[in-house]
N, C-alpha and C positions, 0 to 999 in steps of 0.2 A: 490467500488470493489477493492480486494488485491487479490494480487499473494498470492500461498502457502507457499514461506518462508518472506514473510511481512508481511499473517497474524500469523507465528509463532511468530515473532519479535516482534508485538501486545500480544499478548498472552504472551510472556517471557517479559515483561514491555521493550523494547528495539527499539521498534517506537513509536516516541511520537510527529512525523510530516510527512505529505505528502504537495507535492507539485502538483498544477494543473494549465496545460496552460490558461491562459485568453482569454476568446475568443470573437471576434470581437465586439459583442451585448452588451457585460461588459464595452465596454470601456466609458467615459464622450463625448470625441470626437475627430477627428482622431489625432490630434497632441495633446491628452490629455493623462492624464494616466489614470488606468483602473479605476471605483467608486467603493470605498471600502464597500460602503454601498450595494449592488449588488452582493456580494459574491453570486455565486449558493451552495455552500459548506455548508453553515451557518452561523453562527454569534458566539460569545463568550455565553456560557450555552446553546445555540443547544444541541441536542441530534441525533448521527448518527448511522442508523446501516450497521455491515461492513456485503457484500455481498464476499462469497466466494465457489470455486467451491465443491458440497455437492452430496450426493443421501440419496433416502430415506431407511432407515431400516426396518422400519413399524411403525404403526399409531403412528405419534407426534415423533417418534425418526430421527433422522439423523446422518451417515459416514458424517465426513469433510478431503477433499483430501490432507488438510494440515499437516493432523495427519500422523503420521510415520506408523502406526500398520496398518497391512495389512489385511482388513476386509473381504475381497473379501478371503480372505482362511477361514477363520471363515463359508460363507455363503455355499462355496461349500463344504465344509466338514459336515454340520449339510443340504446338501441336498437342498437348497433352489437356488432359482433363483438370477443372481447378477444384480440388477439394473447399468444402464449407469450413468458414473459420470456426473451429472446436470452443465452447465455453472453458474457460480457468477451471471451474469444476469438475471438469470428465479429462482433465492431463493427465496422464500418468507419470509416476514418479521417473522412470527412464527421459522422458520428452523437456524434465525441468533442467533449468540450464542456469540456474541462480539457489545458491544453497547458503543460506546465513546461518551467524552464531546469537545466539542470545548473549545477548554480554548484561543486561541487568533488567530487574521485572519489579514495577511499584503499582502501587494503587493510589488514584487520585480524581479529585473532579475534574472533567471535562475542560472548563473553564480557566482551570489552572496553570495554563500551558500557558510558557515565557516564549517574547518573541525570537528567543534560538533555539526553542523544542518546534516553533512552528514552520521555519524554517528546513530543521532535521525533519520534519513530515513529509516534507515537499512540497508544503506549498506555495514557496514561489515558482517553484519547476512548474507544476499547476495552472498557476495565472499565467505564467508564459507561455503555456501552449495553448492556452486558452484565449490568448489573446489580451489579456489581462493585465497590459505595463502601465494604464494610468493611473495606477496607483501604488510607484513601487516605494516613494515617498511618502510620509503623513501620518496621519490618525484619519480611518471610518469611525464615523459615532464615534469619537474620543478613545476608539480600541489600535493599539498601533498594528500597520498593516499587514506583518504576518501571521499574525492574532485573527485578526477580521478574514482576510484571504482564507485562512486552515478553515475558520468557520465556514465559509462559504463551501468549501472542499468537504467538509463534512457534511454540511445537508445535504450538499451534491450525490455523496455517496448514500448517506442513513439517516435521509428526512423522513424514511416511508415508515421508520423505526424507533430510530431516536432524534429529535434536533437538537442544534446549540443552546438554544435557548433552554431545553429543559434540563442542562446539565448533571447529565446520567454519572458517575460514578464508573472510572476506565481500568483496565490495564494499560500501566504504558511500560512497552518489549523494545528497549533497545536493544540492537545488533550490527553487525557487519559481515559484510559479504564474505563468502570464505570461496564460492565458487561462482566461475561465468563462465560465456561462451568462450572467453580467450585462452581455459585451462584447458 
């Protein structure tokens, strides 16, 4: 599952890596580190598809909330009823319109991400939709900005869960798109 402008970022070739916390059941044993062979994510030539929030149109079509055009004036102006935008979670696999490969799966700290793994996250795509340009130059707190930015992108997402600061121990799933809407 992706946010709306991560799966833009996917879509514009501009995320080409997520990161996901390790969780307890993955790991070897308590003072081990996690089995790389365990990945719940997949493996290298996996095939994943991205879950994102959608409604239906009508039979086999689907609105994706990521897209910028505003569908919902389209539906009331030709008279029809507007469907509620569906959570990423309840898509079904037919609705998905972005199918990635796993091209490599490691294990590492949170923390360890270089500023062209945090870039490949997207989040400078992120800050820019977020309104986020004054800081595309620099160092936050002496962290250089795509460092600091992913940070922010991550409590954003799983501060409720894990934050930066407590430097959880990740998978990180690199891939690339193998399908879109343009196939």
């Amino acid at each position: 599952m992706f946010s709306g402008p991560m799966v833009k970022a996917i879509l514009d070739g501009r995320k080409t890596q997520t990161r996901r916390v390790v969780r307890p059941k993955e790991w070897a044993n308590p003072a081990g580190r996690p089995l790389l062979n365990r990945c719940p994510y997949g493996a290298p030539g996996d095939k994943l598809w991205v879950r994102e929030s959608w409604r239906p149109r009508q039979p086999g079509a689907v609105y994706y909330r990521a897209d910028s055009y505003d569908y919902q004036h389209d539906e009331l102006r030709a008279g029809g009823a507007v469907p509620q935008w569906r959570p990423s979670i309840h898509m079904p696999r037919w609705a998905s319109r972005i199918t990635l490969e796993v091209m490599a799966v490691r294990v590492e700290r949170l923390q360890e991400i270089s500023p062209d793994e945090a870039t490949a996250e997207g989040a400078i795509e992120w800050a820019t939709r977020c309104g986020r340009n004054d800081a595309l130059d620099g160092r936050v707190k002496g962290i250089p900005y795509p460092i600091n930015t992913f940070a922010e992108l991550w409590d954003s997402i799983n501060a409720k869960r894990t934050q930066w600061l407590s430097n959880p121990w990740v998978w990180v799933i690199e891939f690339r798109m193998t399908k879109d809407a343009k196939e």
